[in-house]
C-alpha positions as CSV (number, residue, x, y, z in Angstrom):
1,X,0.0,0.0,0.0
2,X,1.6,3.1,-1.0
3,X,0.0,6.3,0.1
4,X,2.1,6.8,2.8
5,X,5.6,6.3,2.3
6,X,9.0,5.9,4.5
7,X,11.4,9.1,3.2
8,X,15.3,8.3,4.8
9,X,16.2,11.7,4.5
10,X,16.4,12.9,7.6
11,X,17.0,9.8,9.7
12,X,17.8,9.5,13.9
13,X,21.4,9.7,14.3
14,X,23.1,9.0,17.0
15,X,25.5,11.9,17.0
16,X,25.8,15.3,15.2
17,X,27.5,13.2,12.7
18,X,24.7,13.1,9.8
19,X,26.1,10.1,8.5
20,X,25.8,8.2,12.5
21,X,22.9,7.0,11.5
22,X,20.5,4.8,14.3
23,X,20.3,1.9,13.3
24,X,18.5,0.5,16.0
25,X,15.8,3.0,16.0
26,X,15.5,2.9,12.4
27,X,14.8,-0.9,12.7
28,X,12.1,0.0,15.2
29,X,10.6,2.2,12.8
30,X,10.5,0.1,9.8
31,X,9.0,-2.7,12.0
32,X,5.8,-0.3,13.0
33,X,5.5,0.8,9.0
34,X,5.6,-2.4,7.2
35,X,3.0,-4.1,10.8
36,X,0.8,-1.0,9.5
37,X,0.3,-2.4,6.0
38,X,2.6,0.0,4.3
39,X,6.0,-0.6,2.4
40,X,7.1,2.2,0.4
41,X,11.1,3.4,1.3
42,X,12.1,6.5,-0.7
43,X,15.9,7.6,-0.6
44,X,18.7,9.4,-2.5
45,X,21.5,9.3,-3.3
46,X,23.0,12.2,-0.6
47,X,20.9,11.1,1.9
48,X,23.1,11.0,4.9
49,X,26.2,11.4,2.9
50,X,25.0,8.2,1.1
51,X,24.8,5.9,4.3
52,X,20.7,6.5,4.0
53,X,21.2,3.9,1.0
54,X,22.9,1.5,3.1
55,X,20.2,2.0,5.7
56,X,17.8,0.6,3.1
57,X,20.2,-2.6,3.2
58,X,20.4,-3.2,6.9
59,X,16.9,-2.2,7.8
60,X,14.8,-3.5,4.9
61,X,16.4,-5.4,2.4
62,X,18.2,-8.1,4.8
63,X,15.0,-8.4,6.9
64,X,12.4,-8.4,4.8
65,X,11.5,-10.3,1.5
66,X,12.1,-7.9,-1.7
67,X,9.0,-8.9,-3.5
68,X,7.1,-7.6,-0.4
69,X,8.8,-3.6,-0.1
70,X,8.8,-1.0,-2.8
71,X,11.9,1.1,-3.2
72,X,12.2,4.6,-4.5
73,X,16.0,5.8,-5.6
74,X,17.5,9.0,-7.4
75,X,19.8,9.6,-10.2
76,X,21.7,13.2,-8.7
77,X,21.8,15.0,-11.3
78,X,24.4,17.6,-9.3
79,X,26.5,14.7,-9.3
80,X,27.0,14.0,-12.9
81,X,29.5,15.6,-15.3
82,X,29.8,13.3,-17.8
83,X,27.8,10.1,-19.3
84,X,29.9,7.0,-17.7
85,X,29.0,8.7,-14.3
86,X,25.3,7.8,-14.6
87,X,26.1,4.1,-15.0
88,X,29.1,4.1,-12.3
89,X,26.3,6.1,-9.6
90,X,23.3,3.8,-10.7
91,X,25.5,0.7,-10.0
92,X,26.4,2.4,-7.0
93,X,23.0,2.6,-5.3
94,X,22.1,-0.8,-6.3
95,X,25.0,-2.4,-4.6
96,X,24.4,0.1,-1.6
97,X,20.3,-0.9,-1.6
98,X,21.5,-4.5,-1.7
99,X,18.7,-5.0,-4.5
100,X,19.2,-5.8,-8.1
101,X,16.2,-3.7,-9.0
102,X,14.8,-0.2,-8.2
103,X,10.7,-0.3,-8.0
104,X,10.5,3.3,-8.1
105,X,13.4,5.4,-10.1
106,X,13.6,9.2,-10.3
107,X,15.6,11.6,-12.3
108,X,16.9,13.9,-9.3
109,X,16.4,17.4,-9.0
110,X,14.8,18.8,-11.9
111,X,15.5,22.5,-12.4
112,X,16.5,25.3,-14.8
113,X,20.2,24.9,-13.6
114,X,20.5,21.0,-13.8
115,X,17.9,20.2,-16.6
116,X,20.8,21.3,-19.2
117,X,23.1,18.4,-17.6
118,X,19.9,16.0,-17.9
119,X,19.4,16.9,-21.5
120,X,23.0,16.8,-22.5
121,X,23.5,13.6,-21.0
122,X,20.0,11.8,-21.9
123,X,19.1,11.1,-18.0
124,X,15.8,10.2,-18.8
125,X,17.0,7.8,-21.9
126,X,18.7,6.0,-19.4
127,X,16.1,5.2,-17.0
128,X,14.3,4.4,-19.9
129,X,16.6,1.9,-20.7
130,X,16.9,0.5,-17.3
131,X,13.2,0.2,-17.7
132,X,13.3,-2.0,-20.7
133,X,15.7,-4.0,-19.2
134,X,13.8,-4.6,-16.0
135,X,16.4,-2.8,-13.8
136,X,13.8,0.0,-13.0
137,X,9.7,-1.1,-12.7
138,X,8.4,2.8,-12.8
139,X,10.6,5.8,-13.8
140,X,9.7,9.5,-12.9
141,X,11.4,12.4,-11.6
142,X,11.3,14.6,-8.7
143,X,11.0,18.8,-9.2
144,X,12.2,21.5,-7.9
145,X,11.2,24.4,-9.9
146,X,8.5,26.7,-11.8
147,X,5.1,24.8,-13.3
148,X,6.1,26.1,-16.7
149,X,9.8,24.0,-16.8
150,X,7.4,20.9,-15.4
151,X,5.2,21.4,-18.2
152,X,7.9,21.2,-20.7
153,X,9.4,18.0,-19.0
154,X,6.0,15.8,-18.9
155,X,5.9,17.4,-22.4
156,X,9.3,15.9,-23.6
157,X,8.6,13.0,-21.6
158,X,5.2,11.5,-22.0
159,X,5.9,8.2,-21.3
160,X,6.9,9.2,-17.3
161,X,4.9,7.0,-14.8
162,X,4.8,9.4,-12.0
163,X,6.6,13.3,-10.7
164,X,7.6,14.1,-6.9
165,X,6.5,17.4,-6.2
166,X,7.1,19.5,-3.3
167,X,3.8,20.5,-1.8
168,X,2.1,21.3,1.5
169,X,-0.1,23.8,2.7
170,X,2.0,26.8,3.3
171,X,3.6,26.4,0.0
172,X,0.3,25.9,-1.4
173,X,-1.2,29.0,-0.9
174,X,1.7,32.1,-1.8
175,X,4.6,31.0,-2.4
176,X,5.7,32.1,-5.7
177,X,9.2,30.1,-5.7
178,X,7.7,26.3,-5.3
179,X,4.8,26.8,-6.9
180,X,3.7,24.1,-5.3
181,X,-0.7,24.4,-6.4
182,X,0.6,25.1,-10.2
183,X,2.9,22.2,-10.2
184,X,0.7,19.9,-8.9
185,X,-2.3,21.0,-11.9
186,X,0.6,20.4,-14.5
187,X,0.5,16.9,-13.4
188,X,-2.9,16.5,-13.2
189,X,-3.0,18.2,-16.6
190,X,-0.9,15.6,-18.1
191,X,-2.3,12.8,-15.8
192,X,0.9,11.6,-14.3
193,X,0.6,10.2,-10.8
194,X,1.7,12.7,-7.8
195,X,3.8,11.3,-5.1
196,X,4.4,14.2,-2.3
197,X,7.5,15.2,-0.8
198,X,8.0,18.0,2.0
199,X,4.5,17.5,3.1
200,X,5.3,18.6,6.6
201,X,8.4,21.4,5.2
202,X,11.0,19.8,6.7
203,X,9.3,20.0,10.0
204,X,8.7,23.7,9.8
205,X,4.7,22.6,9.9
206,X,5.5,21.0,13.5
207,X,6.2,23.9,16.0
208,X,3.7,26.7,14.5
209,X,3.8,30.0,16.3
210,X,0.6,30.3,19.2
211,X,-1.9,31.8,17.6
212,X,-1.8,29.4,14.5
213,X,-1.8,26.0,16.6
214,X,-4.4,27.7,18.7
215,X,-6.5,27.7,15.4
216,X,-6.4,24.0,14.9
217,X,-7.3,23.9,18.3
218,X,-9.8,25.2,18.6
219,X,-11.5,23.6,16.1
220,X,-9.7,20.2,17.1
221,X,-8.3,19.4,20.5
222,X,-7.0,16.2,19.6
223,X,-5.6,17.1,16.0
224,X,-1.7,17.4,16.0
225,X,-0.4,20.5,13.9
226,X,1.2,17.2,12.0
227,X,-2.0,15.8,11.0
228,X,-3.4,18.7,9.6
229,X,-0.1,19.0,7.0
230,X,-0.5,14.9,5.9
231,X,-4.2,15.6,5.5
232,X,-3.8,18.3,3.2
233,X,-2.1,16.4,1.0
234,X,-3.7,13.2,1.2
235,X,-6.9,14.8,0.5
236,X,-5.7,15.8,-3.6
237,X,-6.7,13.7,-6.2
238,X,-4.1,12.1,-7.9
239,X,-1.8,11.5,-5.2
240,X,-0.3,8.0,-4.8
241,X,1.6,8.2,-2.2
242,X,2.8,11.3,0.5
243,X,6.3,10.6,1.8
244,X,7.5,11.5,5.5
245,X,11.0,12.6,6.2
246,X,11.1,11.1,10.4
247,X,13.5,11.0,12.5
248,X,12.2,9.1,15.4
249,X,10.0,6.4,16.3
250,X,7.7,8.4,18.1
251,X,7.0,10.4,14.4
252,X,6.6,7.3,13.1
253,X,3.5,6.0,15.4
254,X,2.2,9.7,15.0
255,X,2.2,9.6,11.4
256,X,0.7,6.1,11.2
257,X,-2.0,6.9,13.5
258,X,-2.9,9.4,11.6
259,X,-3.1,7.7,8.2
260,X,-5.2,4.9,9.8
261,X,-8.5,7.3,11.0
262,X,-7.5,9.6,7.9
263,X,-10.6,11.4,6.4
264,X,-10.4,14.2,3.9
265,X,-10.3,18.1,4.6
266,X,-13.7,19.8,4.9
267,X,-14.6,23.5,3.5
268,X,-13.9,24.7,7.3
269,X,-11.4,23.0,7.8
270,X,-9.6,24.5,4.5
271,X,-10.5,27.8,5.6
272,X,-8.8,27.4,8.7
273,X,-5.5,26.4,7.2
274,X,-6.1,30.0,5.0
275,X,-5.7,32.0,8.3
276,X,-2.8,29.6,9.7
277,X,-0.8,30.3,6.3
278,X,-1.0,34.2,6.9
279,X,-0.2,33.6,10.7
280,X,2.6,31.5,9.8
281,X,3.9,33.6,7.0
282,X,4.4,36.6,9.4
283,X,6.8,34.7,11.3
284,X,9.0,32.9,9.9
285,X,12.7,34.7,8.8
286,X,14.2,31.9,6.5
287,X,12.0,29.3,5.2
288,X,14.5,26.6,5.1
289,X,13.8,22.9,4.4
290,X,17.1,21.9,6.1
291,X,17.3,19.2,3.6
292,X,21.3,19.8,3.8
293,X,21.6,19.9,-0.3
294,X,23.7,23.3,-0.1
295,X,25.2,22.0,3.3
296,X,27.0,19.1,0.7
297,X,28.1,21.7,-1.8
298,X,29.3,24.6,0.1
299,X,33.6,24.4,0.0
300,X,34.0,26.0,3.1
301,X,31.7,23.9,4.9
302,X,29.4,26.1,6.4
303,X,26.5,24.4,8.3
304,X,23.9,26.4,7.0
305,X,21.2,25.0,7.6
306,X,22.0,25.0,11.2
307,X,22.8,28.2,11.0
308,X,19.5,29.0,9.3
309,X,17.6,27.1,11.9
310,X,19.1,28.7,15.0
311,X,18.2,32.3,13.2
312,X,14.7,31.3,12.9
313,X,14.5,30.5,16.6
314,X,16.4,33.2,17.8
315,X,14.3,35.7,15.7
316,X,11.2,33.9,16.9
317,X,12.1,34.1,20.7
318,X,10.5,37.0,22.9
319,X,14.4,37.4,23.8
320,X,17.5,36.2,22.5
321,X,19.5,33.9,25.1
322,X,23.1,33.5,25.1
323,X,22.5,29.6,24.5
324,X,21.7,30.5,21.0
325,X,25.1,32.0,20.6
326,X,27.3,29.0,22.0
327,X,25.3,26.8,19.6
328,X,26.2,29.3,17.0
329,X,30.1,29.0,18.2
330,X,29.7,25.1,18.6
331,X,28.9,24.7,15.4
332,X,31.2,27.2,14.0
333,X,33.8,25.7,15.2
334,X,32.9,22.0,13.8
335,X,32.2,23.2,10.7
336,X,32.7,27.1,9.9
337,X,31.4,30.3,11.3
338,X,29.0,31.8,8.3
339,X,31.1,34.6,8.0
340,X,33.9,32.6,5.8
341,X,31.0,32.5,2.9
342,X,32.7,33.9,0.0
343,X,29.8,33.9,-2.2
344,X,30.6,31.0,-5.0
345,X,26.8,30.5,-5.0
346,X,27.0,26.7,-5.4
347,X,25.0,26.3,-2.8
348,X,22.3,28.7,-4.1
349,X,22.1,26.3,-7.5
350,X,21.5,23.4,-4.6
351,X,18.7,25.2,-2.7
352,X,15.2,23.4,-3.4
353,X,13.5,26.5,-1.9
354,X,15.0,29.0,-4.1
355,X,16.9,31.4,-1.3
356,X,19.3,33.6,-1.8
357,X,21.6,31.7,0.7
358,X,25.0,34.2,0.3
359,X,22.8,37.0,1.3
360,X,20.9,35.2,4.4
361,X,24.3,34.3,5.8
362,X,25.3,37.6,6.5
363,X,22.0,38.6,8.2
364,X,23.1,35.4,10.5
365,X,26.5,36.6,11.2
366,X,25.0,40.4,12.1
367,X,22.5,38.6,14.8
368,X,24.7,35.4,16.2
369,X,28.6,35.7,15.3
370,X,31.0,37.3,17.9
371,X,28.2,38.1,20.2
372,X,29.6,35.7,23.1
């Protein structure tokens, strides 16, 4: 069953090592998802500096039969500079899957900077090929950009069985950069299936600010500020499956309880998540993903999205503490302080959300560096 799927992008780790991954606890988790009737594992290539791959080994593959789980892979396109690298990466995830086949396989990453690389290099030729040759059961792509460049994509390539779109209610709405409501009508437009990525933003649908969550509230106690976000997207027709990026068990037995007693927005309860959007769009500084693409790219290793998360807080909070500054210097130190960006904008070309990230660094070294 597939409209709820396991994403292994942002995994519990048992260290500020991304790549520590938990194994354990990821066990745990695969055991509540496949007992609820579900079996779909979507990961990538970066995931975890590559070890979420391996994850899909050791926690799925080795203990469960392979006719019995679906799994969803990437060909990075930001990872490809000439043709031999396709075939060297795809071999690559296979061995580190421990599967001789991909059920779901998705050009990576579609956008105006990287679709010249896919076109050059015939990206979706290949899956094609790994198609025919059985390698690959469904081929699609996930996107990252206007509803005008998707259009000319499904146009190109008619013969796609499904697109990954980022959408979610707060994207939904006004956000001009994801276009998240005129992506999703492109697909429906060319009747590909939808499979859902972000639904929750990278967890910035979790924590709303008090007068939002007071909103679902009060219109239902027992409805998590999570439920509303899955909900949303479950409720779109055309949508096969919406994935969930979680990090612990306890998101896990959230999510699944949800899912279970899942029943489709209302017309109030769609105007409701109208007034959250404006709530939450007054507050938040730097709507980051933290999905840790630019984090990968940037050659002075910066942890920006850490940096980008600690900014949000810190301009959030009623007053700044002085924690927030030794966080900043802790991870300064492990990494580098934001203030050695030199503006090579590779991380920019990385950034799913479109943000200027150069620019946002500096307004996080004026409120956090040298301050303690």
């Amino acid at each position: 069953m597939m409209d709820f799927g396991f994403g292994l992008m942002r995994l519990p780790i048992k260290s500020e090592d991304y790549a520590d991954i938990d194994y354990e606890q990821v066990n745990d988790m695969v055991d509540k998802y496949i007992e609820a009737g579900y079996n779909y594992f979507d990961t990538g290539y970066g995931y975890h500096e590559g070890k979420s791959e391996i994850a899909v080994r050791e926690c799925v593959i080795k203990r469960y039969p392979r006719e019995d789980v679906l799994i969803a892979d990437k060909l990075p396109l930001y990872e490809l500079t000439k043709e031999s690298d396709i075939e060297a990466i795809f071999n690559e995830q296979l061995e580190r899957c421990g599967v001789d086949y991909f059920d779901y396989y998705l050009v990576h990453n579609t956008t105006d900077v990287f679709k010249p690389v896919c076109d050059y290099l015939d990206c979706f030729g290949f899956v094609r090929e790994k198609k025919e040759k059985g390698l690959v059961k469904k081929i699609g792509f996930s996107h990252h950009d206007s509803a005008e460049l998707l259009d000319e994509i499904l146009t190109e390539n008619p013969d796609v069985d499904f697109v990954q779109l980022q959408i979610n209610y707060l994207d939904w709405y006004n956000n001009e950069s994801i276009q998240a409501k005129e992506c999703y009508e492109v697909a429906r437009k060319h009747d590909v299936d939808v499979i859902i990525m972000e639904a929750v933003k990278g967890g910035n649908l979790v924590n709303l600010p008090e007068e939002a969550e007071k909103k679902f509230k009060d219109y239902n106690p027992d409805a998590s500020n999570v439920s509303w976000a899955i909900r949303f997207c479950l409720s779109l027709d055309g949508v096969i499956c919406t994935l969930s990026g979680m990090s612990a068990l306890e998101q896990m037995e959230e999510n699944l309880e949800i899912v279970k007693d899942f029943k489709p927005l209302n017309d109030e309860e769609k105007a409701i998540i109208d007034e959250v959007v404006e709530i939450i769009n007054q507050s938040i500084a730097i709507p980051c993903t933290y999905c840790n693409y630019c984090v990968e790219h940037c050659p002075n290793d910066i942890p920006i999205s850490k940096f980008f998360e600690l900014y949000n807080d810190a301009k959030s909070a009623i007053e700044i503490q002085p924690l927030y500054y030794i966080y900043y210097n802790n991870y300064a130190e492990r990494g580098a302080p934001a203030s050695d960006c030199s503006f090579c904008g590779d991380c920019v070309d990385q950034c799913t959300q479109h943000l200027d990230i150069p620019e946002l660094l500096e307004d996080v070294v004026d409120l956090l560096e040298d301050k303690f």
